[in-house]
C-alpha positions, 0 to 999 in steps of 0.5 A: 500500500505505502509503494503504491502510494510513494509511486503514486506521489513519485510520478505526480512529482515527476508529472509537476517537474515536467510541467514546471519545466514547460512552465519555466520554457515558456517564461523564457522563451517570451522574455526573450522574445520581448527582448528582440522586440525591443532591440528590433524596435530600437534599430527600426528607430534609429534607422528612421533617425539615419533616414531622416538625418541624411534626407535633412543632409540631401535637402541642405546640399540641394539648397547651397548647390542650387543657390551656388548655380543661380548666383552666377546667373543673377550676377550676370543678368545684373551685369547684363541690366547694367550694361543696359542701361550704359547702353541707353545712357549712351544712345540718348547721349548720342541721339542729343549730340546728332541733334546738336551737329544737325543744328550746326550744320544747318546754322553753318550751311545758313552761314555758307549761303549768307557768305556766298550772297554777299561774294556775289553781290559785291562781285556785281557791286564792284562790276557795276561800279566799273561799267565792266563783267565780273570776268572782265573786271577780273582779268583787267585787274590781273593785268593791272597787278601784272604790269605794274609787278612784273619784274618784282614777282621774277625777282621774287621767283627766280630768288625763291627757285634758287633758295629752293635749289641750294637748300635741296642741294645741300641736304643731298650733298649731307646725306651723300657725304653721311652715307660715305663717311659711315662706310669708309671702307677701304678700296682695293683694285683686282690684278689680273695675275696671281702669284704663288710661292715656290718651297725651292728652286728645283721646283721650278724644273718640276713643274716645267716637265721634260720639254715643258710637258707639265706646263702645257698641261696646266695651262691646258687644263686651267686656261691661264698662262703661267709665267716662270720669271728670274724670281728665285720663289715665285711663278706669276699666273695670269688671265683676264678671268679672276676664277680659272686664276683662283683655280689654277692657284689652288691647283697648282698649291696642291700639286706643289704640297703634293710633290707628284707633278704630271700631266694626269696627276695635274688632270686630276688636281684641276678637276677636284679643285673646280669641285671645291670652288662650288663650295666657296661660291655658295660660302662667298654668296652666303657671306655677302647676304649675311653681311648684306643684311639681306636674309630670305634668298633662295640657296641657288640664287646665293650660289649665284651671288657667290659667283660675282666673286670671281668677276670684276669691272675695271678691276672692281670686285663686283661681289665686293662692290655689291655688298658695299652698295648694299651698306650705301644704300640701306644708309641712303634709304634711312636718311630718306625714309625709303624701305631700307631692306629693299634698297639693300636688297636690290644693290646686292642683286643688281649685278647678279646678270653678271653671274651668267652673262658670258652664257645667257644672251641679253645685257645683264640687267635684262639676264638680272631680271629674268633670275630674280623673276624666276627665284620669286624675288619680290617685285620691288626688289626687281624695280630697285635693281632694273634702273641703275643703268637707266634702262627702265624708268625709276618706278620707286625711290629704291631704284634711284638709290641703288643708282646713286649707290651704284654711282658712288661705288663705282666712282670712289678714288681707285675703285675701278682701275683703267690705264693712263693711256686709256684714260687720256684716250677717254678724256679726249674722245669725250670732248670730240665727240661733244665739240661735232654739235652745232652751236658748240663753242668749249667743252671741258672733261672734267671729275675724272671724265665724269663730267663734262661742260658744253659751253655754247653760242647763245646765238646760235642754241636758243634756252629751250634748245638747251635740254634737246641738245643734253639730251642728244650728247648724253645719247651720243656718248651711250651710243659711241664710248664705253665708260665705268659709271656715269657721265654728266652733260652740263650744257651752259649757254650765257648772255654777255651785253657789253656797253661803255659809259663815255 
């Protein structure tokens, strides 16, 4: 029975634990399922917090972008309202002054007409007055003044004409002497021979040869005569031509170092050098446009520049000669405030028609002309240069300064050498040829045969007769005389009335 009954009591405790057991999950249980509602519920609000915070962000940034965008744009419309409003200010402005020069016109063409009115009927007055037409009251009047002042007003003309004449004069002899002072180089006249020094006597026999072998053979090939002479160190070659004499030099000076003398050996050392001389020309020809100043050339057109070293006119280097024309002519161009570029460009180039004048027919202004054209040289530059032997017009002031600079070049004591013999046969024939004109009484040749002075019969060669017969004279001489530079006619022709008082 007491069994029974303690098992009884054992499973009613083991029934109560199971359901205190339950009892105390399910407490549990809902306790912590009120804690993660609760946790869930405090991160649902702080989300909305985050969610709220950062829409209050957006909306700020929207409004500082949004006013950042506008400000430039309200301060250009209030620039724009502003400029506006200058811009009315100033059309009201305007419209007040044209209304004010409307009335001054009218006021000043009112004024005209007034004047005019009272021209007029004091014409009419004066011409009524005397019985006479306002043309005849004119003329007569001009007649009176005339008459009555005639010999002062030639007085006066003639006194203004040579003031005139002596102030230009001088201003142009200033500018002259200016010009050649700053230059002031020296002038040296070209031989037509060249000497070449000789290591030792012996040497002379080499370059002879067995029976002059050699010799005949560098004359041969360099086309310059080779002069062999009682001078114990030297050998003289000689030619009119200054570039087969700077070919034979140069040959010759090679053959010398090299000690091999003979006929092929000479063959071989005259064709190399003429090689080599193409190189100096396109140096010579770059050296004298840099010294020039004158920048742009063609390279070919250079080269051919180069070639006016080798060429000369009464002994004158033309490449020297046309670079110091170039220095004259800037200087003349400055003075005169003519384009100094141009006239030194157009004297450097004046004689390029030489470079090629012995293989191109034409004189060589013509032949100068056709290069330039051809190398695409400006055309100012061409009419600079056309004009220094007055072959074509002078169409600017740069081409009567590349002649003036020809002239004084050209003209220099001992720039151009002539012998005494043909200088005293220019002279002569220059005043021949000026004493065949009728009418003519004296002519002098004077300024070294530049000059020459006509003096005529006034009898028999009337004051407009005088510039005809310049004029044929100075034709005569371009016809019948060669001469370097120019030649000036001075005709003088004067009246002479002798009277005694007894």
């Amino acid at each position: 029975m007491s069994l029974n009954i303690i098992l009884i009591l054992l499973a009613l405790s083991g029934v109560s634990g199971v359901a205190l057991g339950y009892v105390l999950r399910v407490l549990i249980g809902l306790a912590q399922r009120g804690s993660i509602e609760l946790d869930i519920k405090q991160k649902l609000l702080q989300a909305k917090e985050q969610v709220a915070k950062m829409l209050a962000d957006a909306e700020y940034r929207s409004a500082v972008i949004e006013t950042e965008r506008l400000a430039p744009i309200e301060e250009r419309e209030g620039k724009i309202m502003l400029r506006e409003e200058r811009l009315a200010s100033r059309e009201e402005f305007l419209d007040n002054k044209e209304a004010e020069i409307r009335v001054r016109e009218q006021e000043a063409l009112r004024a005209k007409n007034e004047a005019e009115n009272l021209a007029a009927l004091r014409s009419k007055e004066l011409a009524r007055a005397a019985h006479l037409s306002e043309t005849a009251a004119r003329e007569e009047l001009f007649s009176e003044i005339e008459r009555t002042n005639e010999e002062a007003i030639l007085l006066r003309l003639q006194k203004l004409a040579a003031n005139g004449r002596e102030r230009l004069e001088d201003k142009a002899r200033s500018i002259l002497i200016t010009a050649i002072h700053r230059l002031g180089n020296a002038v040296n006249a070209e031989v037509m021979s060249l000497s070449v020094t000789l290591p030792s006597e012996d040497m002379k026999g080499k370059i002879i040869g067995k029976e002059g072998r050699n010799i005949k053979a560098f004359e041969r090939a360099t086309g310059v005569d080779v002069l062999i002479d009682d001078a114990p160190d030297k050998i003289t070659l000689s030619s009119f031509d200054p570039l087969r004499r700077t070919i034979a030099k140069i040959a010759l000076e090679k053959l010398i170092a090299d000690g091999r003398i003979q006929p092929v050996k000479i063959e071989e050392t005259v064709e190399k050098t003429r090689a080599e001389i193409t190189d100096i020309v396109k140096q010579k020809g770059e050296a004298a446009a840099y010294e020039a100043g004158v920048i742009g050339l063609d390279p070919k057109l250079t080269a051919l520049l180069g070639r006016l070293h080798f060429r000369t006119s009464y002994g004158q280097n033309v490449l020297q000669h046309s670079v110091e024309m170039a220095h004259l002519a800037g200087m003349l161009a400055t003075e005169l405030g003519a384009d100094a570029s141009v006239a030194r460009a157009g004297a450097l180039l004046h004689d390029i028609g030489k470079a090629v004048d012995h293989e191109v027919q034409g004189t060589h202004v013509e032949i100068g002309r056709r290069i330039l054209e051809r190398f695409g040289v400006d055309t100012r530059v061409i009419q600079a240069m056309q004009s220094h032997h007055e072959e074509y017009p002078y169409e600017t002031p740069e081409a009567v300064i590349v002649q003036v600079a020809d002239a004084i070049s050209g003209s220099r004591p001992g720039a151009r050498r002539d012998t005494v013999d043909r200088y005293l046969e220019r002279l002569g024939d220059l005043e021949r040829l000026a004493s065949t004109f009728e009418g003519v009484e004296k002519v002098y040749a004077i300024s070294a045969g530049r000059e020459i002075r006509v003096f005529v019969n006034p009898g028999k060669v009337s004051d407009l007769a005088l510039h005809a017969l310049a004029r044929d004279i100075a034709a005569r001489i371009q016809e019948e005389l060669k001469y370097p530079g120019e030649i000036k006619v001075n005709v003088i022709r004067e009246n002479r009335v002798v009277e005694f008082a007894r």
